[in-house]
C-alpha positions as CSV (number, residue, x, y, z in Angstrom):
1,X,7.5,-5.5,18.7
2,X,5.5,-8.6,19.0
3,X,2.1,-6.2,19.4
4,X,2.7,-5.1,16.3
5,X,0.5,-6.1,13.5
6,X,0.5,-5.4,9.5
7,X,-3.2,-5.9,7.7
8,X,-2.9,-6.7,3.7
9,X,-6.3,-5.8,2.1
10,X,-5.3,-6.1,-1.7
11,X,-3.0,-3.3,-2.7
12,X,-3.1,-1.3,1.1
13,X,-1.5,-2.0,4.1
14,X,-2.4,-1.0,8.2
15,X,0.4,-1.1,10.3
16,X,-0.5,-1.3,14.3
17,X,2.2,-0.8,16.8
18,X,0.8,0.5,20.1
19,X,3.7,0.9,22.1
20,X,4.7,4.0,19.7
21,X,1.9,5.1,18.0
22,X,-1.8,5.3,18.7
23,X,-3.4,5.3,15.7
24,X,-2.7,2.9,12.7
25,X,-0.2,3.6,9.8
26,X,-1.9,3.1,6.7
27,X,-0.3,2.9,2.9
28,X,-1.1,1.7,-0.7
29,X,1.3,-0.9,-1.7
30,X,3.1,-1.2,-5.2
31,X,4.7,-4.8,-5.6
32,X,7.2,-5.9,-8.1
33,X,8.0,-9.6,-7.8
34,X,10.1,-10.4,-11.5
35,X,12.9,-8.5,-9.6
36,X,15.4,-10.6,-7.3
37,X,14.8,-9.5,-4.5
38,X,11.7,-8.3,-4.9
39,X,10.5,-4.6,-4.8
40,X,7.9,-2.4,-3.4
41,X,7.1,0.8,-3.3
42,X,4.9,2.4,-0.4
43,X,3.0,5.9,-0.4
44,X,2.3,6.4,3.4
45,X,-2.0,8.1,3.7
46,X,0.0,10.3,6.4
47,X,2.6,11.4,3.2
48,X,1.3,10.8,-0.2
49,X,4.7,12.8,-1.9
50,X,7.4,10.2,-2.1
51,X,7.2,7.0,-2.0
52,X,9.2,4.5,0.5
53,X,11.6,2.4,-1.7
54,X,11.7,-1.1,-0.2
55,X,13.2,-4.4,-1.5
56,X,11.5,-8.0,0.4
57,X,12.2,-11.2,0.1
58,X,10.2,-14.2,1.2
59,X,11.7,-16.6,4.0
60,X,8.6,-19.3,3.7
61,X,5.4,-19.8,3.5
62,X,4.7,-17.0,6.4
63,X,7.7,-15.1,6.8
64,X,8.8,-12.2,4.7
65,X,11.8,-9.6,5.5
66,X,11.5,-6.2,4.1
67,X,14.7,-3.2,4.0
68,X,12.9,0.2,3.2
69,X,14.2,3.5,2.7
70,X,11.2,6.2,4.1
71,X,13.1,8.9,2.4
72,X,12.5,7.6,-0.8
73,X,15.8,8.7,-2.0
74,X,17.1,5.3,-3.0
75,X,16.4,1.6,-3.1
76,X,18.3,-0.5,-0.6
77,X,20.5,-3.1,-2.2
78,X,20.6,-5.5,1.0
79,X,19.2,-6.2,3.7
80,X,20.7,-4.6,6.5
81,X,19.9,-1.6,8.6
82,X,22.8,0.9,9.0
83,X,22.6,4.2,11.4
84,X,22.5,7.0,9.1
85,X,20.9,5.7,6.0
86,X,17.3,6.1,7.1
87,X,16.7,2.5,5.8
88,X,14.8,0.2,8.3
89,X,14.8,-4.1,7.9
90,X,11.8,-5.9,9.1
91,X,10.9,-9.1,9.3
92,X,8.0,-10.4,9.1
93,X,5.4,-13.4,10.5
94,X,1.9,-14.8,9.8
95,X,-0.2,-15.0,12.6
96,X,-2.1,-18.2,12.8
């Protein structure tokens, strides 16, 4: 996972990972920061129907996590990542 990369360019996001995909991911972003945690909504380029449901938090300066559900069916309510649920947790880094 460490070759992966994620680009923020306002409200869209590219998403790199060359070990399982060749071509870039690419998504508009909708953030919501008044919530606790925080949410965001994510309409894949590849899958413009329904959106990803995600909730992120920020773990510093440079470090984020992120739980979404790709089905769109439902907003995670924690971070975690359990088989069966189709929800994924990420965390994130800054590159410096």
């Amino acid at each position: 996972m460490k070759k992966t990369t994620i680009t923020w360019t306002g409200n869209q996001i590219s998403t790199f990972s060359p070990h399982i995909w060749k071509d870039a991911i690419v998504a508009a972003i909708s953030v919501d920061p008044t919530t606790t945690p925080g949410r965001m909504d994510i309409v894949y380029r590849a899958n413009p129907g329904t959106p990803a449901l995600a909730i992120y938090e920020w773990l510093g300066p440079d470090r984020y996590r992120i739980c979404i559900d790709r089905r769109g069916q439902g907003r995670p309510e924690e971070f975690v990542s359990v088989p069966g649920t189709g929800q994924s947790l990420h965390v994130w880094q800054r590159q410096k």
